[in-house]
C-alpha positions, 0 to 999 in steps of 0.5 A: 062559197064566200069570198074572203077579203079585208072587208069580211069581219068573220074573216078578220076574226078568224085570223086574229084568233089564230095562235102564234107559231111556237118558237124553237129554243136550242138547248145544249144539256149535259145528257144531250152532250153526252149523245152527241159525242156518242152519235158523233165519235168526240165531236162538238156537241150540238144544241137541240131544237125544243119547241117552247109551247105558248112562247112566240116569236111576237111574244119574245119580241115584245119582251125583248123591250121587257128590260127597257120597259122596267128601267121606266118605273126606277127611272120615274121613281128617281125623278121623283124622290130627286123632285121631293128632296129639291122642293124639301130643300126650297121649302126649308130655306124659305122658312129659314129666311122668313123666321130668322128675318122676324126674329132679326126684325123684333131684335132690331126693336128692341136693340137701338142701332149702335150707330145712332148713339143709342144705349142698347137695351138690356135684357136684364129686367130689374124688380119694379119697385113699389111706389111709397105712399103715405100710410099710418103707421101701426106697430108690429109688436103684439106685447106693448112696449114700455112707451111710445113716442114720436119723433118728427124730423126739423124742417132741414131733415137730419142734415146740419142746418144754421137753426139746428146744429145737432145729427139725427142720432143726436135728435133721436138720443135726445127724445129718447133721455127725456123718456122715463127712467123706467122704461128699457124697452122703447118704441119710436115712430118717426115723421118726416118733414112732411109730417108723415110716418117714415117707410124703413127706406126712409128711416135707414137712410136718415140714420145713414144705416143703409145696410139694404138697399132701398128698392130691394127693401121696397120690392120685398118688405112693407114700408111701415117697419118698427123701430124700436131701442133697448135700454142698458143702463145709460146707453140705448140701442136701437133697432128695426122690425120689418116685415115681409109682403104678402107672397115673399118667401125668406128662403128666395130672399137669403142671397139678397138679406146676406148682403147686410155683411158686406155692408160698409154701414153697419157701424153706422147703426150705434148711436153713441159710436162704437169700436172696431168690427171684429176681424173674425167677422160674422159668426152664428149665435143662437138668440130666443131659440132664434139662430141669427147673425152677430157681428162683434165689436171691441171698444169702450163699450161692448157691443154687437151688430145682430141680424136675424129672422123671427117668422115673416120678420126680419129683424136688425139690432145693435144689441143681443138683448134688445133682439130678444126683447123684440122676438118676445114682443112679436109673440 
């Protein structure tokens, strides 16, 4: 007969595959109370012994560590949510940090240090303003007008000089007496000193009329304007046509037009002189199915101060009819 040892493997096989013992489990039930008190006569109840199939005292041991065993996974689950939150959290201030100092960075450059004496820039970008070249001028009227004529500013400009004592309202009423006598609808092309044509900056402030200012107008209108005067009588009334750029509409352009009523040169555009403004101020009126604005004066002479859109053209006159009779030259 073989021998049995440590050093036989059959032999090790055979005591591995041996089953566990079954373990006994003491179970107290209502029915087994009952009994007991029955076999006993009302004393204490007594567990009985059931022996578990496929449950072991190796077995229960190792599930003894069951409860230690599945606080490990919550345990690992924690450190790693924790881990998450805490590299969520550097990964934030890291981006703060590098974004805002960019920022801070490009807000330095355009910002001079307030302590170097340097004016800080503002953000405000104001409307490039197109340079003034020399241009030829040509008329915006479609409809001829009675005549043309051409007034070229002295050396000195409309300003007082010891050779020429008169103003540019007085130069300008002068070409326009030697006109024919016939002719009530005029139109004027001044030269400047330089011998070329005026732009309407130009022309408003040698007549001191600057009712716009000169880079809203060279932002947004051509320079060749056309000025022109109506004749009532013996007085003349001028007045200028300018047009819009090419892509400007006048709807965008109402809040920066309307600033002509406040305009402390509005008077200015009479060249005889006029009354007192009325104090009821601009009112509507309608002129050549036109819908304008009209600024009356009181004085020696009635007269009134009209601003108004044809089409693309904005159109400014010290007369009602002489506004009329520039609309129906531009149809």
């Amino acid at each position: 007969m073989e021998e049995i040892g440590n050093n036989n493997p059959a032999a090790s096989e055979s005591f591995t595959n041996i089953p566990a013992p079954t373990a006994e489990v003491k179970v107290r039930t209502m029915r087994s109370d009952l009994m007991s008190l029955a076999a006993t006569g009302g004393g204490m109840p007594r567990f009985n012994k059931v022996n578990v199939e496929g449950l072991s005292i190796s077995r229960m041991a190792a599930d003894g560590a069951g409860p230690k065993k599945s606080s490990k996974p919550i345990l690992v689950f924690l450190i790693v949510c924790v881990a998450c939150a805490v590299l969520a959290a550097v990964g934030w201030l890291g981006y703060s940090l590098f974004f805002n100092k960019g920022s801070a960075g490009q807000q330095n450059a355009s910002q001079p240090n307030s302590n170097s004496g340097m004016v800080a820039v503002q953000t405000y970008q104001p409307v490039a303003v197109p340079t003034s070249t020399p241009f030829t001028h040509a008329s915006l009227f479609k409809k001829p007008v009675d005549p043309t004529i051409t007034f070229s500013l002295p050396q000195g400009g409309a300003a007082e000089t010891a050779n020429d004592l008169q103003t540019y309202d007085q130069q300008v009423l002068g070409v326009l007496t030697a006109v024919n006598k016939n002719a009530n609808f005029i139109e004027i092309d001044v030269k400047g000193t330089d011998g070329n044509d005026l732009s309407i900056e130009g022309l408003l402030s040698e007549a001191d009329v600057e009712v716009l200012g000169p880079n809203f107008l060279a932002a947004h209108f051509n320079p060749d304007a056309t000025f022109f005067a109506y004749k009532d009588g013996n007085d003349f009334w001028p007045g200028y046509v300018i047009a819009l750029r090419q892509g400007e509409n006048q709807l965008l352009l109402k809040g920066g037009v309307q600033a002509i009523e406040s305009s402390p040169k509005i008077g200015n555009i009479f060249l005889a002189g006029t009354g007192v403004a009325s104090p009821s101020g601009f009112t509507d009126a309608v002129i050549a199915s036109t819908t304008v604005r009209v600024l009356n004066f009181t004085g020696t002479t009635p007269a009134s101060f009209v601003y108004g859109w044809f089409q693309n053209y904005l159109i400014i006159s010290a007369s009602q009819n002489g506004f009329a009779q520039a609309i129906a030259r531009l149809q």
